[in-house]
N, C-alpha and C positions, 0 to 999 in steps of 0.2 A: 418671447413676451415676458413680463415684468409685473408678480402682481405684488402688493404690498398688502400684508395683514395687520389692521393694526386695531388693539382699543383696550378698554381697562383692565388691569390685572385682576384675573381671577374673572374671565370671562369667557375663556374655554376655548381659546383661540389655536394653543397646541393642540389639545384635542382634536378640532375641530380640520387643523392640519393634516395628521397621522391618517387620519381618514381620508381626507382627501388624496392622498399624496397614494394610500394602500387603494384606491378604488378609479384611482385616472392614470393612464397610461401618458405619456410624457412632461411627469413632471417633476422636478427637482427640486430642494431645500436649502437653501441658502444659511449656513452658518453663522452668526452673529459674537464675536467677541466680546468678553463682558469681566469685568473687574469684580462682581461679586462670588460666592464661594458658591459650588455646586449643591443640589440639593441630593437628599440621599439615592433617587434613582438615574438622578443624572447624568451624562457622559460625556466625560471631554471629546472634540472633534465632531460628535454626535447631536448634541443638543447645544451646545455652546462651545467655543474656545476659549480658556477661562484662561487669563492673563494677569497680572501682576500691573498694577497703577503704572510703574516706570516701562514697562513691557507696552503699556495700553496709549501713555502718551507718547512714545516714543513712532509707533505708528498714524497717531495724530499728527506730529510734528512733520513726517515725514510723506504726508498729500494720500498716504496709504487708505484712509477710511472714505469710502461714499458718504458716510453719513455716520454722524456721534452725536450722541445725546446723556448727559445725566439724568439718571432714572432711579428714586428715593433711594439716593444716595450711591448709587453706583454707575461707573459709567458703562455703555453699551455699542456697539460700532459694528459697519457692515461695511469687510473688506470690499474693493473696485477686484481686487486680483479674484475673489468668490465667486463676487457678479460675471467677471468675464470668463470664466471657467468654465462657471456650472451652467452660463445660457447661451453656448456656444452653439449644442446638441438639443438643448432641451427648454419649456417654460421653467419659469423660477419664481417662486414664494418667496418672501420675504417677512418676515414675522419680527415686525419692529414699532415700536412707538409712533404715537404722534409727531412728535419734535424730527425723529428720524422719516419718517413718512412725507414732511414737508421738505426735507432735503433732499432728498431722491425723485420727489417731483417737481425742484428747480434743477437737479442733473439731468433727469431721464425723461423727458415732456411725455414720453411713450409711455411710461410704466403705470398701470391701471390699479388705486388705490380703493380697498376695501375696508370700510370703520364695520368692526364686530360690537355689539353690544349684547347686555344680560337684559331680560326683561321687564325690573325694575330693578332699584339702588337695593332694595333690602334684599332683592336675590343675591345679587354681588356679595352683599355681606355676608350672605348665608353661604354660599360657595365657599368664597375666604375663608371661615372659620373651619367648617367643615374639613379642608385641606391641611390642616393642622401641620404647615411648614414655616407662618408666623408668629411672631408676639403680638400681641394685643397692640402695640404699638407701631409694627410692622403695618399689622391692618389699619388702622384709622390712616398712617401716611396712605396707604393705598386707595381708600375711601374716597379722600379729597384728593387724591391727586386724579382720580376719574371723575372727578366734577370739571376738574381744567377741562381734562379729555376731552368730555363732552361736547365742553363747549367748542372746541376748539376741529369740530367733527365736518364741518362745513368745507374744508379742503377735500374731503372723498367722493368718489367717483360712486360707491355702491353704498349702501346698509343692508346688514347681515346682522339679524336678529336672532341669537342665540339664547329658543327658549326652549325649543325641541328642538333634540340631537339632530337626527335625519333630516329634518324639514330644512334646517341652516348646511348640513353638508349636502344637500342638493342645490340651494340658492348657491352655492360658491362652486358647484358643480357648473351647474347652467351659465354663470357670470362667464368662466373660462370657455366653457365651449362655445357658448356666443363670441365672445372673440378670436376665436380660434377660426372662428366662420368667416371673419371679417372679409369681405371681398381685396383687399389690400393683402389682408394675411396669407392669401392662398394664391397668389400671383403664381406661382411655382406650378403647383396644380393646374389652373389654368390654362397658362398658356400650353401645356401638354392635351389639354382637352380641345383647345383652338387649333393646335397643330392636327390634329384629327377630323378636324371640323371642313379645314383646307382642304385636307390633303383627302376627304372620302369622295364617292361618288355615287350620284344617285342610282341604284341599280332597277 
């Protein structure tokens, strides 16, 4: 399964991952390509694959990305070779944009999209600054570019209100293991318990 995380910067969405990902057993993270510069705790391969413009379209050109999108000013892209790697064995996060979130749900009809938001605009902001990794000018592109967001939030499948910590990594707890439940999803299961079912007798 295929979930996608997406919604304004500065809305806790890594966070809100980290946790997930340290508190549910099968699931994986999906690395995302990206032409801008790391930030101080960053890590290549880890948090991003940080690539070079001619690096970055050179893999555009080449059918290589699911999905790319420019994002204030930089671009962002989720390798096909990631996806089909990492969700071989396991579920997979995806922690990608808008723009990237509507292309991966004209690729993958399957894959189940989650819009994260902050509880009001002015918390957003207040997050933003507080995280003191932008310029003041950084932030306002950020600001409005979560007004598009917003609007643009009617393609998802869930909302995940991220105003308390817990209460959001349980909602994206629940969302997975409901699907996980899916009677489609557990066919495998199943038909092991049907074979049992056959094959008992009443004693």
């Amino acid at each position: 399964m295929i979930f996608v995380i997406s919604g304004p910067s500065g809305c806790g969405k890594s966070t809100l991952i980290k946790q997930l990902l340290a508190g549910l057993p099968g699931l994986d993270f999906s690395v995302s390509h990206t032409t801008r510069a790391p930030r101080p705790e960053e890590v290549n391969g880890r948090d991003y694959y940080f690539v070079g413009r001619e690096e970055f379209q050179r893999l555009q050109a080449a059918g290589a990305l699911a999905e790319s999108a420019l994002v204030h000013g930089e671009w962002y892209g989720t390798s096909l070779a990631e996806i089909e790697n990492k969700s071989k064995n396991k579920d997979l996060i995806l922690d990608i944009d808008v723009q990237g979130a509507r292309q991966i749900k004209a690729r993958l009809k399957e894959a189940s999209l989650i819009f994260v938001v902050p509880p009001s605009f002015s918390e957003l902001e207040k997050r933003l600054r507080e995280r003191k990794t932008d310029s003041p000018q950084a932030i306002a592109l950020r600001l409005e570019n979560a007004r598009k967001e917003i609007l643009q939030s009617d393609i998802f499948d869930y909302l995940v209100i991220n105003g308390e910590l817990d209460k959001a990594v349980e909602e994206l707890r629940s969302i997975i293991i409901a699907h996980r439940c899916q009677f489609q999803a557990r066919q495998k299961e199943f038909r092991e318990i049907l074979k049992s079912f056959e094959a008992g007798s009443i004693s």
